[in-house]
C-alpha positions as a LaTeX table, in Angstrom:
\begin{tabular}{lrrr}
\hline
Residue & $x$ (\AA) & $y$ (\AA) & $z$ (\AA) \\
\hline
Unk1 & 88.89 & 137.65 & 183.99 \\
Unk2 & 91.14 & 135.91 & 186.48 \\
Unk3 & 92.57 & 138.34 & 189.45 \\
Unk4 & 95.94 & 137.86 & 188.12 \\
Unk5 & 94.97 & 139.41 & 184.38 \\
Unk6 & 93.28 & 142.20 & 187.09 \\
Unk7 & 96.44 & 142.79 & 188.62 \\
Unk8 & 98.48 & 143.35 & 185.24 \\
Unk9 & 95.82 & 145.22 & 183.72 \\
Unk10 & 96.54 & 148.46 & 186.08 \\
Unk11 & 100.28 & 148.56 & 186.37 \\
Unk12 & 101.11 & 152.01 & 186.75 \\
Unk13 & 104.64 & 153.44 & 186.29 \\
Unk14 & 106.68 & 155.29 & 189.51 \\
Unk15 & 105.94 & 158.43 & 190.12 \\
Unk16 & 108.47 & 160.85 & 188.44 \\
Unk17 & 110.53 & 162.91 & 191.08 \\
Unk18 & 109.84 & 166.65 & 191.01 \\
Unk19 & 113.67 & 168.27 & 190.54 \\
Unk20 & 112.82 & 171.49 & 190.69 \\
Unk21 & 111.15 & 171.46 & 193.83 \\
Unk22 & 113.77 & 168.73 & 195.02 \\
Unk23 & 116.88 & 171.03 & 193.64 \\
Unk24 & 114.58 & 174.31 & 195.27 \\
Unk25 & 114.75 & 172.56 & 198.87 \\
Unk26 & 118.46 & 171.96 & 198.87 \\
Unk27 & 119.52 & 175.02 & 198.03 \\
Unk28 & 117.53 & 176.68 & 200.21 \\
Unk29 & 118.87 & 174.33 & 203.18 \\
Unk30 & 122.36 & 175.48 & 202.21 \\
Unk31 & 121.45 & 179.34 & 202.46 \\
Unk32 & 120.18 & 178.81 & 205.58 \\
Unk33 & 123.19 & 176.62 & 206.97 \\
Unk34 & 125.48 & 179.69 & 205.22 \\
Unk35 & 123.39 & 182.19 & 206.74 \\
Unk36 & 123.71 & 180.62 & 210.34 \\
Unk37 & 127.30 & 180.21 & 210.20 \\
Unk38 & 128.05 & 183.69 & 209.13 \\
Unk39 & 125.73 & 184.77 & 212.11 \\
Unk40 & 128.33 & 182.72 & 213.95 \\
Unk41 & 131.36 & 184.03 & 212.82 \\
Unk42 & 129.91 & 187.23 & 212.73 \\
Unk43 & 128.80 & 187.20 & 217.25 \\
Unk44 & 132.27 & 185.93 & 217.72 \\
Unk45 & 133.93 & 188.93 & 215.80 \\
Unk46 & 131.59 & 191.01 & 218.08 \\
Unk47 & 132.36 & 189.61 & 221.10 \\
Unk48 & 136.77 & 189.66 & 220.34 \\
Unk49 & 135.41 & 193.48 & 219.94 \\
Unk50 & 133.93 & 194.30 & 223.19 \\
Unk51 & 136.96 & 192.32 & 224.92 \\
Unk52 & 139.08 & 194.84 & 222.70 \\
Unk53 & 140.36 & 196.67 & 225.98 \\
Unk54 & 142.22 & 193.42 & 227.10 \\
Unk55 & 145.66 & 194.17 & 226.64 \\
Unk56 & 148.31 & 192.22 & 224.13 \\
Unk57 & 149.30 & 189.26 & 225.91 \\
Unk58 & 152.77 & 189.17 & 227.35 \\
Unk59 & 155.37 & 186.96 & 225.34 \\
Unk60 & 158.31 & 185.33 & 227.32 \\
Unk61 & 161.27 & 186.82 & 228.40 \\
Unk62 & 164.76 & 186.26 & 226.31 \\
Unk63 & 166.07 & 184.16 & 229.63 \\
Unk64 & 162.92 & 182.98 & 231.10 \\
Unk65 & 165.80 & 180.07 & 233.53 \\
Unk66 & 165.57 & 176.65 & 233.67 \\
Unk67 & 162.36 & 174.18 & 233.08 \\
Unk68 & 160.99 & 172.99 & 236.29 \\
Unk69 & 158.15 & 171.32 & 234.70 \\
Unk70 & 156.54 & 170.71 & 231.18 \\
Unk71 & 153.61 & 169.31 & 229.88 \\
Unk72 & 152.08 & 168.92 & 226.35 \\
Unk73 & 148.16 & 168.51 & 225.60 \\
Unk74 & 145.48 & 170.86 & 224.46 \\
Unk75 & 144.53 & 174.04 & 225.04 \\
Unk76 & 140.73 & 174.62 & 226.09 \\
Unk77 & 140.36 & 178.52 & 226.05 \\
Unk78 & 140.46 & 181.53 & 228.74 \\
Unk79 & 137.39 & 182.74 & 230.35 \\
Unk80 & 136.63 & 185.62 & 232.62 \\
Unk81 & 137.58 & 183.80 & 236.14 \\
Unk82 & 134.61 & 182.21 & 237.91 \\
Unk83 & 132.68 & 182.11 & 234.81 \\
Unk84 & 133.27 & 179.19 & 233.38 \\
Unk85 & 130.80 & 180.13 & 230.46 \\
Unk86 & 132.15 & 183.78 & 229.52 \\
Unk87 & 134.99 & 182.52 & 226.66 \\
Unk88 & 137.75 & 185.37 & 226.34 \\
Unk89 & 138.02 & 185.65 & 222.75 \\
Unk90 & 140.53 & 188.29 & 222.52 \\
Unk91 & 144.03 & 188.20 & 221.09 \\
Unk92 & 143.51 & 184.66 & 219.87 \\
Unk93 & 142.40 & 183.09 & 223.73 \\
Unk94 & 139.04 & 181.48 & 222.18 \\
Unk95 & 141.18 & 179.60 & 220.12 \\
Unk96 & 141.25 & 176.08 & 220.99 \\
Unk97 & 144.77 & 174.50 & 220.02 \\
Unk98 & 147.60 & 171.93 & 221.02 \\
Unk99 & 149.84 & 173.39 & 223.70 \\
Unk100 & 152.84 & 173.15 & 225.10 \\
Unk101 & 153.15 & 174.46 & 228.55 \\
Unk102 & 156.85 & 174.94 & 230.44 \\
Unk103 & 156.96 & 176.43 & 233.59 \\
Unk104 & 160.20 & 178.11 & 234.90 \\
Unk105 & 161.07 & 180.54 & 237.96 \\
Unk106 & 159.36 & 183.08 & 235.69 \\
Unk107 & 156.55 & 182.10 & 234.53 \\
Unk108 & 154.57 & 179.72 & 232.49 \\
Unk109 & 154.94 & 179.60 & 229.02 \\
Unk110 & 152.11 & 178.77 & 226.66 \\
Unk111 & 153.51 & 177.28 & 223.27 \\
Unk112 & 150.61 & 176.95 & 220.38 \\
Unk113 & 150.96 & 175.79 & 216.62 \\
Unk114 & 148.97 & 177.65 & 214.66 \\
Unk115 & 147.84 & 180.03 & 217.56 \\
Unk116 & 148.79 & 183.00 & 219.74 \\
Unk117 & 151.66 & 182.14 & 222.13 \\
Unk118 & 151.65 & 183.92 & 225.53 \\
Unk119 & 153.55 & 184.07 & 229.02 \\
Unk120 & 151.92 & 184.05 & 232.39 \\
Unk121 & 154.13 & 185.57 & 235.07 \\
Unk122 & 154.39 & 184.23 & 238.41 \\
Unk123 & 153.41 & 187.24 & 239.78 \\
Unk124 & 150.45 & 187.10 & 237.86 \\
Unk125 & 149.11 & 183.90 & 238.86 \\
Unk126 & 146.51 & 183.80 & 241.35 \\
Unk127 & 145.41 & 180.37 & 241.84 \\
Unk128 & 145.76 & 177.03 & 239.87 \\
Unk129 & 143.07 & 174.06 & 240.55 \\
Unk130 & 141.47 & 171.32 & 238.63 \\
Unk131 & 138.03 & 171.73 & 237.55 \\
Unk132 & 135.74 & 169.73 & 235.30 \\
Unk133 & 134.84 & 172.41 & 232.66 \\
Unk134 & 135.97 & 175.70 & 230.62 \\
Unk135 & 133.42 & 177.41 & 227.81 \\
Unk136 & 131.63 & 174.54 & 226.53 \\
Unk137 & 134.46 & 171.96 & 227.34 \\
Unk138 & 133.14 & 169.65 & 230.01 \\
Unk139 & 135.17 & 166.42 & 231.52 \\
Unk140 & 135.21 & 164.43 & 234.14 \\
Unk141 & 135.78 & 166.17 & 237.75 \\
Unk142 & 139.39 & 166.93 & 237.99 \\
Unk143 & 140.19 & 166.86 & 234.24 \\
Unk144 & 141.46 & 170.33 & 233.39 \\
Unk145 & 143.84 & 172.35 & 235.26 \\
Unk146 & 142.56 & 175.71 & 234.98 \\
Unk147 & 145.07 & 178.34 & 235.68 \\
Unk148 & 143.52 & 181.57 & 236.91 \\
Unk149 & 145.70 & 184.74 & 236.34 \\
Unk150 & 145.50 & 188.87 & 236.35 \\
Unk151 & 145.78 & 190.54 & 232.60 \\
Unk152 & 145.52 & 194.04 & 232.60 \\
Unk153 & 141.90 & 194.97 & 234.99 \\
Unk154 & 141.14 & 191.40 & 234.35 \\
Unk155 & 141.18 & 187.60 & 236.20 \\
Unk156 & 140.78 & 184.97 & 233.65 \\
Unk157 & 140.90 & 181.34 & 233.68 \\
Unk158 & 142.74 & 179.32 & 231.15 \\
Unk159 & 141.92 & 175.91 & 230.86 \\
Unk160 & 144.57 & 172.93 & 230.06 \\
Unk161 & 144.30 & 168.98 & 229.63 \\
Unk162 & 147.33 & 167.06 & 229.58 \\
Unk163 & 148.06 & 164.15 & 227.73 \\
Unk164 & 148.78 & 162.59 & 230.66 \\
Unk165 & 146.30 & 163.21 & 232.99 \\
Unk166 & 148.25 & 162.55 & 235.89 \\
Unk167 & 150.92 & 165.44 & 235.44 \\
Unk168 & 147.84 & 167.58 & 236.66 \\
Unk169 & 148.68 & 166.77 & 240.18 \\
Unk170 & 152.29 & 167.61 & 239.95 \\
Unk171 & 151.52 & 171.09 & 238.36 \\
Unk172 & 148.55 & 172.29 & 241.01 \\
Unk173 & 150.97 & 171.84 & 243.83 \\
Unk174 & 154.20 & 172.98 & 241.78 \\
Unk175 & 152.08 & 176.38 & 240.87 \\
Unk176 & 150.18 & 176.60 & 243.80 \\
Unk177 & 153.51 & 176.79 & 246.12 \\
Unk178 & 155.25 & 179.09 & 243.64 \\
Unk179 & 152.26 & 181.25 & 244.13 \\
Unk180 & 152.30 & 181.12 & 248.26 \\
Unk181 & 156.22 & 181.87 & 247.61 \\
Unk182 & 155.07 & 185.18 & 245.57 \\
Unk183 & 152.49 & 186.30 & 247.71 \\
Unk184 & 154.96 & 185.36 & 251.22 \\
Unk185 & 157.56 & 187.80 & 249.21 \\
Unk186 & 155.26 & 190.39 & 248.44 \\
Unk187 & 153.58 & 191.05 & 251.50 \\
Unk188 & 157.60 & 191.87 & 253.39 \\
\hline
\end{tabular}
């Protein structure tokens, strides 16, 4: 026999797939992806739970005055202030979101479709910088203007990224100024 005849003589068919072990494997790989998602859900429902002592967050006034400055972009979330890792989930602040933020003689106002809108009084502001990071949110140095302010027993930092980048500049030394103006005030 020639080696060719050899070669045709053991043809084998493919091997048939297994679809019950295939089928098996798949569905277990979705109960496990379901299973660590609803641990997810269920740690962040825990920890909006033991932040449940944070108060409501204040709304703005009926005549908060004019717009001194405004700035659209996204919302990054609120962490305890000075750790840039602890996320505030509370009353909707873990909620990541477009924002729109106006700031007036009273305050700034935090504007968010589909999210929890909420006013931070002048008097309540502490400090405004840029910073590179907020809970799991890292960019490059100096992009996010984290606004630290007192809720309740609380200092928290919200973090905020402008469209724009360079309104950041503008807003540190707008804030920062209204905040020396507060504190001057307060301490007569």
């Amino acid at each position: 026999m020639t080696p060719v005849l050899l070669l045709a003589a053991e043809k084998q068919s493919a091997e048939v797939t297994d679809w019950a072990a295939r089928i098996g494997w798949v569905v277990g790989l979705g109960l496990f992806v379901a299973l660590v998602y609803w641990l997810m859900r269920e740690g962040w429902k825990w920890r909006g739970t033991l932040q449940g002592d944070l108060p409501e967050l204040p709304g703005a006034p009926d005549e908060p005055g004019a717009a001194r400055l405004t700035m659209e972009g996204r919302y990054h979330g609120s962490t305890t202030a000075g750790q840039w890792l602890d996320r505030i989930v509370a009353h909707g602040l873990g909620t990541r979101s477009r924002a729109e933020l106006t700031l007036t003689d009273a305050g700034v106002d935090v504007v968010r479709p589909g999210a929890a809108d909420f006013f931070i009084p002048v008097a309540q502001l502490r400090e405004v910088r840029l910073d590179k990071g907020i809970a799991g949110k890292v960019l490059t140095e100096g992009g996010l203007l984290v606004l630290t302010w007192a809720h309740g027993d609380e200092l928290i930092d919200s973090g905020f990224r402008a469209d724009h980048a360079a309104e950041h500049a503008v807003w540190v030394d707008t804030l920062n100024q209204m905040i020396d103006k507060t504190e001057t005030e307060g301490a007569r």
